[in-house]
C-alpha positions, 0 to 999 in steps of 0.5 A, spaced: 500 500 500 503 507 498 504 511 503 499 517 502 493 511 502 496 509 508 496 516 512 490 517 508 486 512 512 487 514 520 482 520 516 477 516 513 476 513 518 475 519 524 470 521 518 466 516 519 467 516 528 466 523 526 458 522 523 456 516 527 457 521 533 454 527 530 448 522 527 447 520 534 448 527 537 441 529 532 437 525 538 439 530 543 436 536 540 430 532 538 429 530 545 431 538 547 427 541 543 420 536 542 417 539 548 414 546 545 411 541 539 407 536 544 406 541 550 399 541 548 398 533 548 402 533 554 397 538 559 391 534 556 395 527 556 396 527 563 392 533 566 398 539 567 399 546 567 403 550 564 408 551 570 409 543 570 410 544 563 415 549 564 418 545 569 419 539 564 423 543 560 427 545 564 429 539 567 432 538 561 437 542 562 438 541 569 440 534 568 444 537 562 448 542 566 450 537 571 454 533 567 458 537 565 464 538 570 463 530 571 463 528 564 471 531 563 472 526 570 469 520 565 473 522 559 480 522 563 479 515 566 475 512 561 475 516 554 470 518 550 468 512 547 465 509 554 463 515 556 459 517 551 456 509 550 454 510 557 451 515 557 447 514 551 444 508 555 442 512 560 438 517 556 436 512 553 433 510 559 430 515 560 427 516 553 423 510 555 421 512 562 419 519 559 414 515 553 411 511 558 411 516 564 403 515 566 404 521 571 408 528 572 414 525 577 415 520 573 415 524 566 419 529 570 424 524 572 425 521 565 426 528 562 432 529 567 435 522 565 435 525 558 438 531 559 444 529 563 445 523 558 445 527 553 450 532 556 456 529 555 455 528 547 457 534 544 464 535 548 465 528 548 465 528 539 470 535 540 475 531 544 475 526 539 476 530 534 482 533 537 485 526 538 483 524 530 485 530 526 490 535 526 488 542 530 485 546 523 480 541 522 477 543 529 473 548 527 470 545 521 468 538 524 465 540 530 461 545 525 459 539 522 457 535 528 452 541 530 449 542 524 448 534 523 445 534 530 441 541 529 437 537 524 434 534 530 431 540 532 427 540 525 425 533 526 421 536 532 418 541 529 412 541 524 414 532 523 413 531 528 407 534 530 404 531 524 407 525 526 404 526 534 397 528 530 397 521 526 400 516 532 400 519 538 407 523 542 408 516 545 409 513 538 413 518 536 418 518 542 417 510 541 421 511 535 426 516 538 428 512 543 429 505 538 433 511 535 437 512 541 438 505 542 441 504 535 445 511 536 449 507 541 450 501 539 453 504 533 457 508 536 460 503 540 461 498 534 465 505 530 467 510 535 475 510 537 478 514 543 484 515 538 489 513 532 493 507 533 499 510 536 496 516 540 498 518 547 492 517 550 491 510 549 498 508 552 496 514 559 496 511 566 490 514 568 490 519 574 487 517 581 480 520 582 483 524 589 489 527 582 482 529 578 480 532 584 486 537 585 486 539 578 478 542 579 480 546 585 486 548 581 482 551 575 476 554 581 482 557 584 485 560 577 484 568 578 483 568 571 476 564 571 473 569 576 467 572 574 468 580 573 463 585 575 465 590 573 
């Protein structure tokens, strides 16, 4: 094999990582944007008000919010890889928790499991892209990444009202949690922490009590201060 399609390889294959993750990442902004377009049938379905509809949407977010100091823990220890198939389980569950929710609690419960599921997608696929490709390709590929899963922000519009108008939102949901579902176990079949050779794969991993000390150093860095002025 010539030598330029030896060194050729490595890229396609991190394309090919890059668009499962990115493929995958489309259910979070499904997920995130979906409860604008059925809020109606979800104040009527389980008798909520408005309030409680807000409460479900920003569960989302919280749940969100919470991974993200945690997931930069889980990336150093176990990669991206695992983090992110974990995670994706985790979401998954709680899409199905969230379709077949027969009260609030229960409805409120599997929105925030999506949420933080969901947290770590996005900056697990930069990591990734760090490690695969040279830093010029940053900017583009994780553009990419955003512009694929934003396609799931379509899907939760006008289809998906037309489909909730058709089947019902729990049937709509059943097909994107099985979405989901296929998400991970392609990510776990494709997905790869890094090329062959790469520093990362070949680390001793630091003690959770090193991690510790390396958050409260960045805490106390001065330059991370918020400023009032």
């Amino acid at each position: 094999m010539p030598s330029t399609e030896r060194r050729s390889l490595p890229y396609r294959r991190g394309l090919i990582i890059v668009a499962t993750l990115a493929t995958a990442y489309m259910a979070s902004h499904f997920f995130r944007a979906s409860n604008v377009t059925i809020g109606l049938d979800l104040m009527r379905d389980l008798a909520i008000g408005p309030g409680a509809l807000g409460a479900l949407t920003g569960a989302f977010f919280f749940g969100f919010a919470a991974m993200q100091i945690p997931c930069g823990f889980l990336f150093d220890r176990f990669g991206p890889r695992l983090t992110v198939v974990g995670m994706l389980i985790l979401a998954t569950i709680g899409g199905a928790i969230f379709t077949l929710a027969p009260t609030w609690p229960v409805l409120l419960t599997g929105r925030v499991l999506l949420g933080a599921g969901f947290g770590v997608m996005l900056i697990g696929s930069m990591v990734v892209i760090t490690r695969w490709f040279p830093p010029d390709r940053f900017s583009t590929l994780t553009a990419m990444v955003l512009s694929v899963g934003l396609l799931g922000n379509l899907v939760a519009t006008t289809p998906l009202a037309w489909a909730s108008e058709a089947i019902g939102w729990r049937s709509v949901f059943a097909a994107a949690v099985c979405f989901t579902a296929l998400g991970t176990i392609a990510v776990w079949l494709v997905v790869r922490d890094a090329p062959p050779g790469h520093p990362f794969l070949v680390r001793t991993p630091e003690a959770p009590g090193e991690m510790l000390r390396g958050l409260w150093e960045v805490l106390l860095n001065p330059r991370l201060r918020p400023s009032w002025r």
